[in-house]
N, C-alpha and C positions, 0 to 999 in steps of 0.2 A: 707695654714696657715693664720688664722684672728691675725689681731694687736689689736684687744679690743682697740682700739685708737678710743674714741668717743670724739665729742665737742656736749655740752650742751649749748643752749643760749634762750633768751627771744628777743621777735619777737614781732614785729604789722603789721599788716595786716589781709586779710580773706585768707577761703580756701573754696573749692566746694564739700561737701561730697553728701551723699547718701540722707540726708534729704536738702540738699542745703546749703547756705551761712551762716558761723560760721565766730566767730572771732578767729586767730589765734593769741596764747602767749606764743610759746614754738618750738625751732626747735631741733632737733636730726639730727646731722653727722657723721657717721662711715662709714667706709670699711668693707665688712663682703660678706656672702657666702648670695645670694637673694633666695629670697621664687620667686620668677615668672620671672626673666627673663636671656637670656641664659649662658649670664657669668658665670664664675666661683667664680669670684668675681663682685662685685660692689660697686658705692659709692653710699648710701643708705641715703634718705632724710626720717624724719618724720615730718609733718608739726602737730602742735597739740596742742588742746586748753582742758589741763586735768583736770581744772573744767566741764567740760561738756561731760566727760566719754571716754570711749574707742572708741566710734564711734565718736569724733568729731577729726580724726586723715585723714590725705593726706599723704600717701608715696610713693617716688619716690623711682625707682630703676635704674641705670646710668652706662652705663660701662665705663670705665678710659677716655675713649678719650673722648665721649660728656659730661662726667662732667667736662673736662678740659677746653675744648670750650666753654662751658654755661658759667663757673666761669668768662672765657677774656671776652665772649661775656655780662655779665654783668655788669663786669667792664667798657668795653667798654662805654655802655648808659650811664653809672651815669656820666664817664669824659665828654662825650659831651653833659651833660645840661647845658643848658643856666645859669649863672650867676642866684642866688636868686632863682631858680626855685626848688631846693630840700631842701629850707632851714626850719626847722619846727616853 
C-alpha cells in the first residue's frame, strides 16, 4: 500500500549526474514501491534542478532502516558543528 505522502521543498547545493556537477534547487520525499532496489518499499530521494530538464535529476532509493539512520546520522553532524561554522 503507497501513502502518496510526498514533501516537496527547495534546496542549495550540487548534485553528480551523467554529464557531471549541476546545481541542485529542488528535492522530492516520498515512500513509494522503487524502480531498482529490493524492498518492497522505500524511502525515495529526488535530488533535482528542473530548469535544466529531466536529466539534471539524483535519486536515491533507501530502505526504512538506512533512511532512518542517515536522517540521526545527519542530524547528528549539523549538532556537533562548531559554533558560527554553519551560519550563512
Amino acid at each position: 500500500m503507497c501513502t502518496y505522502q510526498t514533501a516537496t521543498l527547495a534546496v542549495a547545493g550540487s548534485g553528480k549526474g551523467v554529464d557531471g556537477w549541476f546545481p541542485l534547487t529542488a528535492a522530492t520525499v516520498y515512500l513509494d514501491h522503487p524502480v531498482h532496489a529490493a524492498p518492497l518499499h522505500t524511502l525515495n530521494i529526488d535530488f533535482r534542478n528542473p530548469e535544466r530538464g529531466p536529466a539534471a535529476r539524483v535519486a536515491v532509493e533507501l530502505d526504512p532502516s538506512a533512511a532512518r539512520e542517515l536522517a540521526q546520522s545527519i542530524l547528528a553532524i549539523l549538532a556537533s558543528a562548531p559554533p558560527g561554522l554553519l551560519e550563512d
